[in-house]
C-alpha positions in Angstrom: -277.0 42.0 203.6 -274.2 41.7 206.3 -275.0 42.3 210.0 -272.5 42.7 212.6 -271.8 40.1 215.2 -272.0 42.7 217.6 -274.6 45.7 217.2 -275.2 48.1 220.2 -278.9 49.0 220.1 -279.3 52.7 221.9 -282.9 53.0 224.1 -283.4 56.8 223.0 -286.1 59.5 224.6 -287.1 61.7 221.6 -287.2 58.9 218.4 -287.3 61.7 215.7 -285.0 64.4 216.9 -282.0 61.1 217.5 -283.1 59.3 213.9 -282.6 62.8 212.5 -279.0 63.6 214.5 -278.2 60.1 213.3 -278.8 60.3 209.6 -278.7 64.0 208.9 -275.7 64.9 210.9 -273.9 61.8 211.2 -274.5 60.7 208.0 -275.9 57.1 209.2 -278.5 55.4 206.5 -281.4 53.5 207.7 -281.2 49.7 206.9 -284.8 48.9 208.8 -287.2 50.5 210.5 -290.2 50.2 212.1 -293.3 52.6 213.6 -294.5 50.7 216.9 -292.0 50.6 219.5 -290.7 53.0 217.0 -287.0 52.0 216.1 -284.3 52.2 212.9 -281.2 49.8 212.2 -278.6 52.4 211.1 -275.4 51.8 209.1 -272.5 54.0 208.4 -269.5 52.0 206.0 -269.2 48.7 208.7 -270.4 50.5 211.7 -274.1 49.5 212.5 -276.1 50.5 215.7 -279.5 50.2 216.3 -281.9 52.7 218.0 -285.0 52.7 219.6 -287.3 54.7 221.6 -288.0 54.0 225.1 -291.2 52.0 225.8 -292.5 49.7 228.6 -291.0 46.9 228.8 -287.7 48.4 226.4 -284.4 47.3 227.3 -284.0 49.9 230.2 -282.2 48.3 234.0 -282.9 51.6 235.1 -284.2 55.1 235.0 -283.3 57.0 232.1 -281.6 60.1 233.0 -279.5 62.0 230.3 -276.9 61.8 229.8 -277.4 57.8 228.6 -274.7 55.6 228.5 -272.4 56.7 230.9 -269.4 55.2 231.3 -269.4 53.9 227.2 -268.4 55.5 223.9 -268.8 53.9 220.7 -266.1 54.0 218.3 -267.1 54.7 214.7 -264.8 54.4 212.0 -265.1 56.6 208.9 -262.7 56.8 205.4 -262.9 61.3 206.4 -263.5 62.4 209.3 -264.4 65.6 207.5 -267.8 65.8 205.9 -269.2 64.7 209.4 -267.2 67.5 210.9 -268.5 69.7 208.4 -272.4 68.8 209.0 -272.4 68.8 212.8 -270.7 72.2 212.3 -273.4 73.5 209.7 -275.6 73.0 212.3 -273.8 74.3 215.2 -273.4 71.0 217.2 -270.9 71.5 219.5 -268.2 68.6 219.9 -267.3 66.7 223.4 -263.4 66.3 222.4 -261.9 68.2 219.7 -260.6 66.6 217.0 -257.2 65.3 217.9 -253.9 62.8 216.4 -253.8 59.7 218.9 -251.4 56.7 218.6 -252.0 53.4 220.6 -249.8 50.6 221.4 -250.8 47.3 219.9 -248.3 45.2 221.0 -245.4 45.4 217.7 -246.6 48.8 216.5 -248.6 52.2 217.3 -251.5 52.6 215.2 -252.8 56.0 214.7 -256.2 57.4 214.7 -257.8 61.1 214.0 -260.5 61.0 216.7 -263.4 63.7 217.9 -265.8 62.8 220.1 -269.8 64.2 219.9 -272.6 63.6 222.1 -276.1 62.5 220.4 -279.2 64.3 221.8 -279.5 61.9 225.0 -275.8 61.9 225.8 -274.6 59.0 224.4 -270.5 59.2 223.3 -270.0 58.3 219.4 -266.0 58.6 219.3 -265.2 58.7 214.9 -262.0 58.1 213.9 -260.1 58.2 210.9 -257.1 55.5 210.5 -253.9 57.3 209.9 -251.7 53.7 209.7 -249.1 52.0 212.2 -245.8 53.2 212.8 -243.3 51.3 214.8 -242.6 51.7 218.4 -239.5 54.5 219.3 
C-alpha cells in the first residue's frame, strides 16, 4: 500500500454522520479503521485524509466550534467531477462554490481545473477538481 507523504488528519464531532458524508457522498473508501478513539484512513484515487473523532487529549489547539478548519480547503482531485456532483445532489447537499472553469498561472503555462467546493458536516472546505490540461499564457 502507498501512503502519502503528507495526509491531513480531520478531528471530527459526530464520527458516523462525517465517515458516512465521506464514503457515501464523496465516494472516499476506508483503508483503516479503528473503534476507540474512533477513526478511519480514507482514500479517494491519490487523495488520502484521515478522520477522527474528537477525544481528550485529540489533536485539538483549541475549542471546536463549527465551522472547523477555518481558513483551509483541501483540494481533492478526481478523473469526473460528476458522479460526486451527482451523489451530494441525490441527497440534497447543498454546495459552498458552484462548480466553475479556473485557470492558474504556473510560471510557462495556465493549467486549468473544473472546481466546486462543499462543506463536510463540521465545516471543513474539500475543493474537487477535475484537470482540464495547460494552455499557454495570452
Amino acid at each position: 500500500m502507498d501512503w502519502n507523504p503528507l495526509v491531513p488528519e480531520l478531528t471530527v464531532l459526530d464520527f458516523p454522520e462525517s465517515l458516512q458524508f465521506y464514503t457515501d457522498l464523496l465516494g472516499f473508501r476506508v483503508r483503516h479503521r479503528r473503534d476507540a478513539p474512533a477513526f478511519a484512513y480514507l482514500e479517494l484515487g491519490g487523495a488520502q485524509l484521515m478522520i477522527e473523532a474528537g477525544h481528550p487529549g485529540g489533536w485539538a489547539a483549541g475549542p471546536l466550534d463549527r465551522p472547523l478548519g477555518r481558513g483551509v480547503n483541501l483540494q481533492v482531485e478526481v478523473a469526473d467531477l460528476g458522479p460526486v456532483l451527482a451523489r451530494l445532489a441525490a441527497a440534497g447537499h447543498l454546495l459552498f462554490r458552484a462548480p466553475a472553469e479556473s485557470w492558474y498561472d504556473t510560471g510557462d503555462a495556465l493549467s486549468g481545473q473544473r472546481e466546486f467546493v462543499v462543506q463536510d458536516p463540521d465545516g471543513y472546505l474539500l475543493r474537487f477538481c477535475q484537470h482540464l490540461g495547460d494552455r499557454p499564457k495570452p
